[in-house]
VOBA-429206 format. One line per 3 residues: for each residue x, y, z of C-alpha. Coordinates in steps of 0.05 Angstrom, whole numbers, plus 5000, padded with zeros to 4 digits. Example, Ala and Ser with C-alpha at 12.3 -4.5 7.8 and 13.67 -1.06 7.14 Angstrom:
2
5246 4910 5156  5273 4979 5143 $
This chain:
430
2547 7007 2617  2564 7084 2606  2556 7126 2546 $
2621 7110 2516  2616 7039 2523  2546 7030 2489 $
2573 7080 2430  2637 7041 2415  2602 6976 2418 $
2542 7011 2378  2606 7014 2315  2621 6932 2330 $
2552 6908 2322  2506 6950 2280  2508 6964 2215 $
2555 7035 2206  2490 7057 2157  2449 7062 2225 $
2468 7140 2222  2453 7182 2297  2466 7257 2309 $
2521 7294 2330  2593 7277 2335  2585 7233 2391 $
2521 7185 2394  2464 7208 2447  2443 7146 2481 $
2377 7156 2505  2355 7119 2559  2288 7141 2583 $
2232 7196 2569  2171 7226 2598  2120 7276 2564 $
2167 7325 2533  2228 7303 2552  2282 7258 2543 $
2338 7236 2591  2404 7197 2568  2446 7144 2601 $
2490 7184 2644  2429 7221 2667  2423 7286 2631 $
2354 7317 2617  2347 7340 2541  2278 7381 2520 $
2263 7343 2454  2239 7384 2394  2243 7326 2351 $
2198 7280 2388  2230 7211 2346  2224 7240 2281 $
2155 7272 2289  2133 7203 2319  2122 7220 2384 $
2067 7259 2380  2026 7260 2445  2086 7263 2500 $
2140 7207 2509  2111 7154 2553  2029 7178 2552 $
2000 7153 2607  1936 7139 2569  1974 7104 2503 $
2032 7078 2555  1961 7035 2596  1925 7012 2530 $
1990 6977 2513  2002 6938 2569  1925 6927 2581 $
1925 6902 2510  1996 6865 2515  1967 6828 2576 $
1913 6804 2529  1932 6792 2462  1998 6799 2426 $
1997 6764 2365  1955 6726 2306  1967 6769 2245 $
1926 6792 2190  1897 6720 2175  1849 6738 2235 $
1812 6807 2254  1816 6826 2316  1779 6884 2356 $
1829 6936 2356  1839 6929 2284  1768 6938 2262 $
1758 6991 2314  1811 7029 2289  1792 7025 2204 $
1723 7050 2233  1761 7113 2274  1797 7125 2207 $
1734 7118 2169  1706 7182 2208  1765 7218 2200 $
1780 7212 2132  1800 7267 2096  1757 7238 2029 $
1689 7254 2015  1673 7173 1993  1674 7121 2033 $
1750 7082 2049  1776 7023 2069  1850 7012 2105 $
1903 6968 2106  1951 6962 2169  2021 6951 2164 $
2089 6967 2210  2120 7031 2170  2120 7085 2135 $
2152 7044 2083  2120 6992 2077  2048 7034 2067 $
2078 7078 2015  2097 7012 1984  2022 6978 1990 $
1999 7049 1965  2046 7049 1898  2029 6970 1877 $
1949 6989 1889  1957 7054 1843  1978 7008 1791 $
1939 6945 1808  1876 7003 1808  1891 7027 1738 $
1925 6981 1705  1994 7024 1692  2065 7031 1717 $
2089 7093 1709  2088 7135 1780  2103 7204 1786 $
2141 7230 1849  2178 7294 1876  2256 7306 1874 $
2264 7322 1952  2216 7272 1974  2235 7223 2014 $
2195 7142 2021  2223 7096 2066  2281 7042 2058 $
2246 6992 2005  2273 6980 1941  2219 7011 1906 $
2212 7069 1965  2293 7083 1952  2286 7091 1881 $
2218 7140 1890  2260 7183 1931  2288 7255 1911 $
2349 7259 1950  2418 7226 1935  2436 7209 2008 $
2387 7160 2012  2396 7127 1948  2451 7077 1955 $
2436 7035 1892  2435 7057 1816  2359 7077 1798 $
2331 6990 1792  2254 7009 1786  2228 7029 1724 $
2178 7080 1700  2187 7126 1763  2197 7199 1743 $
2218 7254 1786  2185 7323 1785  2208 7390 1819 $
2190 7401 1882  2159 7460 1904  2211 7487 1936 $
2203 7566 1935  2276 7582 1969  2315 7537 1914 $
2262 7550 1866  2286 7498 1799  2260 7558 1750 $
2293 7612 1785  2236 7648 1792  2188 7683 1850 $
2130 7660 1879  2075 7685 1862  2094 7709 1792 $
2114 7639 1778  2060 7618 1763  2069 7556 1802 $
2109 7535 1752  2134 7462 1789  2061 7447 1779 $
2042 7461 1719  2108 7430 1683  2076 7364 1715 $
2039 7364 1648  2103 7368 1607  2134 7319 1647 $
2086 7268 1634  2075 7276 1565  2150 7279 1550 $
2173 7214 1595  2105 7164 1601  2064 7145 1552 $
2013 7196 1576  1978 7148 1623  1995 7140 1692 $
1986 7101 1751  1995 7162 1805  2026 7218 1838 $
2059 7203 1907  2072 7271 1943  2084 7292 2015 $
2036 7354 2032  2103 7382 2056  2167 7351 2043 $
2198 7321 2117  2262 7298 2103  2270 7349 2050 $
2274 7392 2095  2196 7415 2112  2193 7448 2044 $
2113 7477 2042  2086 7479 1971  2051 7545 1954 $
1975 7535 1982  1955 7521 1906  2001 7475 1885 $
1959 7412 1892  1902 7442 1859  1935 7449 1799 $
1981 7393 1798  1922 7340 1822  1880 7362 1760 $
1940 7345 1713  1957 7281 1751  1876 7258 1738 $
1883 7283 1670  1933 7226 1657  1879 7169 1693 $
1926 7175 1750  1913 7171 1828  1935 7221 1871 $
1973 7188 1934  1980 7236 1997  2051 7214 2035 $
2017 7235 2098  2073 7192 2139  2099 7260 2174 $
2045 7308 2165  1982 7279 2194  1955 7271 2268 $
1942 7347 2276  2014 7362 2264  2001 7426 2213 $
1938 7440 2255  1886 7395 2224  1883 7315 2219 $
1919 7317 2149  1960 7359 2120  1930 7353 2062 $
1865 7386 2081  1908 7447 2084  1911 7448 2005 $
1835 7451 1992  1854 7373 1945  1820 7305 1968 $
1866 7241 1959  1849 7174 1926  1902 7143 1964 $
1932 7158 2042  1986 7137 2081  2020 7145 2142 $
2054 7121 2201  2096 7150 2256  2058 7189 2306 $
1997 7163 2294  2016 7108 2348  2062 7154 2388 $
2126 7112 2380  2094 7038 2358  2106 7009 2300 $
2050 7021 2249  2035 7030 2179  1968 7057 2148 $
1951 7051 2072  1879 7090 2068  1839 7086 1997 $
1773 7109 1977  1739 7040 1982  1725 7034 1903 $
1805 7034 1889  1814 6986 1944  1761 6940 1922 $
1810 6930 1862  1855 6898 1905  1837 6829 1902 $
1902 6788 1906  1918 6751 1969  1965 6788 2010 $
1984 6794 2089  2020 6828 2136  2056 6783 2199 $
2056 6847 2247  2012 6889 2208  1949 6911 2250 $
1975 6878 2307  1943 6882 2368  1988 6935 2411 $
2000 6974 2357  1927 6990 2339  1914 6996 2412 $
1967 7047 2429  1940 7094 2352  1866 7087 2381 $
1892 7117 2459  1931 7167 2413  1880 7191 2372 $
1831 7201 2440  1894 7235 2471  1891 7288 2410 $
1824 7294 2413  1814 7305 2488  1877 7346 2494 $
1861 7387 2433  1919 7375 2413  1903 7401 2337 $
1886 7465 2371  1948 7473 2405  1983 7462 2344 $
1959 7521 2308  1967 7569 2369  2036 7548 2395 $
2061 7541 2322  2048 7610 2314  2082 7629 2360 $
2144 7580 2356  2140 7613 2272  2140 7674 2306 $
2205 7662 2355  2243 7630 2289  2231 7698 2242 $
2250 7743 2291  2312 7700 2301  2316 7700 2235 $
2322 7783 2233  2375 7773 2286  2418 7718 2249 $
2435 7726 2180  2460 7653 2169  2383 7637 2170 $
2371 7637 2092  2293 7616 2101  2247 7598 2161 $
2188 7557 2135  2136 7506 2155  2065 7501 2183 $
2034 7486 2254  2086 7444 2298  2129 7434 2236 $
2179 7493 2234  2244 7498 2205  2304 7544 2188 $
2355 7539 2128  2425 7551 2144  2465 7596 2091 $
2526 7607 2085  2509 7678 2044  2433 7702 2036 $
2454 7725 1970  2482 7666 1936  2452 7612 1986 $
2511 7570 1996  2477 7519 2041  2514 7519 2107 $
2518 7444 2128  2574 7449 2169  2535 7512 2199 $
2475 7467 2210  2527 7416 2247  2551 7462 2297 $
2486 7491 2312  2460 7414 2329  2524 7408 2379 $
2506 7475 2410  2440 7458 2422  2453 7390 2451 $
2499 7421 2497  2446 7464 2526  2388 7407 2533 $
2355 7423 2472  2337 7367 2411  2320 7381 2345 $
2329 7351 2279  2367 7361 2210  2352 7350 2135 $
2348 7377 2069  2380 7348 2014  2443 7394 2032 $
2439 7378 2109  2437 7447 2123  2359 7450 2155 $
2348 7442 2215  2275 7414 2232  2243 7427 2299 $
2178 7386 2310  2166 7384 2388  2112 7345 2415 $
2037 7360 2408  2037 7368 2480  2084 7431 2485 $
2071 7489 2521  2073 7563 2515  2135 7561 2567 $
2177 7501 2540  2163 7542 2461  2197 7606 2501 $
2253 7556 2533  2273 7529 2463  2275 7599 2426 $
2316 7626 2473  2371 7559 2470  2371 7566 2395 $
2378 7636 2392  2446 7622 2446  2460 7560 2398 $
2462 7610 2344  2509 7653 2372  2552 7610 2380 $
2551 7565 2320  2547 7615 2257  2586 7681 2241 $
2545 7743 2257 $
């Protein structure tokens, strides 16, 4: 079946909210390490890597072997039994924690549904409702992850959950004050206070942040954001909740992102690459908070079997790879690349981001800031057309987000800054 085929039949039987890139679908059809090949046989470099889920390489050998070792052994019996690879990973996580106390886990099969199990044990844990969350942010597809979210596109229902309010990001380029960092004052921060004592009763369950806003575009809060917002969040008897979903695994250079903000979490979750492309869901608490949760509760696929096989080969991969290391170097450098295409481009309003987590903001003027979506479009189709995949967000579609693989090298860095800079060229006015 050829490319056309699979896309027009892709319109008869899925749902037409199932959105894909560029003008015409890209059907993958196989990949290996860092790249990606579709179904008529083209080889694209991915910079993307699934949505910063494929972490260690498409296809590890290592992850690819514990899968099928583990699929030849046990599939199935859900979370009414422990198995091995469950308990071996909570006790990986437990030494990797990013918390001083002790923590316990719970395993599910998405980012959304962990962000979900987070929120209801904030307010199981202390007894309140009210959640505080970011305008930018981004949660998952739940009803109660839709209506946390700060970004209009993905909210396709009037707001149905009650007692979630939304506070300004820290986004420095579209700064909600209109002022400059650092005479602000981190001034997103601090009017956490004013939000909560003007909308909540003054007591609240939590704080549910990313340590740098994916979807939103890989917006990175000044580095003492969360020092002064966590204090204010406590302040209220509320939990702080790291969305660590798209940040962890090594992906800003260290496990979590949030040890890059000097701020421990009472609650953690993630999901995506810390399986390298199987489903999984992690809800991480210090183990007093959890121990709160006593209701009955289970997961049919959570923690099963393959899944926590293919995060435990993973996490060796990144360990024996250095993979954290490699990170911080080659992100450097990628930064690097983008800001001196940046000097070279002026429809680059803002290159941000941290480790293998880059990104550039498409403007229409530097001046005013008009976002440049259709820019941003353009760019996407002249990079495809050169083997080259990267991503796009921001609540203005106008970012583009380039998260390669953990596994890139100096080379394939110097191959993908030189097809954006062409891509450039070609898709924005000089």
């Amino acid at each position: 079946m050829d490319a056309a085929e699979l896309a027009r039949k892709q319109k008869e039987f899925l749902f037409p909210n199932v959105s894909t890139y560029y003008q015409e679908p890209l059907i993958i059809e196989s990949g290996s390490g860092m790249f990606v090949k579709d179904v008529e046989g083209k080889q694209y470099l991915d910079f993307f890597g699934g949505i910063l889920t494929v972490s260690v390489g498409h296809c590890h050998p290592a992850v690819t072997e514990a899968v099928v070792a583990q699929q030849k052994k046990l599939v199935h019996v859900s979370t009414l039994y422990p198995t091995t690879p469950q308990i071996e990973l909570a006790e990986k996580l437990y030494q990797l924690r990013p918390m001083k106390e002790p923590v316990k886990s719970f395993f599910t099969n998405s980012g959304t549904e962990a962000n979900e199990t987070a929120v209801t044990l904030a307010k199981v844990a202390t007894g309140r409702g009210d959640l505080v969350t970011l305008r930018h942010s981004y949660g998952g597809r739940g009803l109660l992850a839709t209506n946390m979210m700060g970004n209009k596109n993905y909210r396709p229902l009037q707001s149905e959950v009650a007692g979630i309010k939304h506070a300004h990001a820290p986004y420095c380029y579209r700064c909600d004050f209109g002022l400059k960092y650092p005479d602000c004052g981190v001034a997103c921060a601090t009017d956490i206070k004013n939000l909560i004592e003007t909308t909540t009763t003054g007591a609240i369950a939590g704080f549910m942040a990313e340590p740098i806003l994916g979807v939103g575009g890989f917006i990175v809060p000044p580095k003492e954001y969360f020092e002064i917002a966590v204090p204010i969040i406590r302040a209220a008897g509320g939990l702080f909740i790291a969305d660590e979903v798209q940040t962890a695994w090594g992906r800003t250079g260290r496990w979590w992102g949030v040890q890059q903000f000097n701020v421990e979490p009472d609650i953690l979750t993630s999901a995506k690459g810390m399986a390298n492309g199987q489903p999984i869901g992690l809800t991480m608490a210090k183990a007093d908070i959890a121990n709160k949760f006593t209701g009955a509760s289970i997961s049919t696929f959570g923690g099963g079997p393959p899944s926590m096989a293919a995060s435990i080969a993973t996490l060796k991969v990144i360990e024996e790879e250095k993979l954290l290391h490699n990170a911080q170097l080659l992100g450097q450098v990628f930064r690097d690349g983008l800001n001196g295409l940046a000097e070279k481009h002026r429809g680059i309003g803002d290159v941000r981001g941290m480790g293998l987590m880059q990104a550039i903001e498409l403007v229409k003027d530097r001046g005013t800031k008009e976002p440049d979506a259709k820019g941003a479009l353009r760019l996407m189709e002249a990079t495809r057309k050169r083997g080259l995949l990267i991503g796009k967000g921001g609540l203005y579609g106008n970012t583009m987000r380039i998260a390669p693989p953990m596994i890139v090298s100096r080379g394939q860095i110097d191959d993908a800054l030189k097809i954006i800079g062409e891509a450039l060229t070609e898709a924005l006015p000089r």
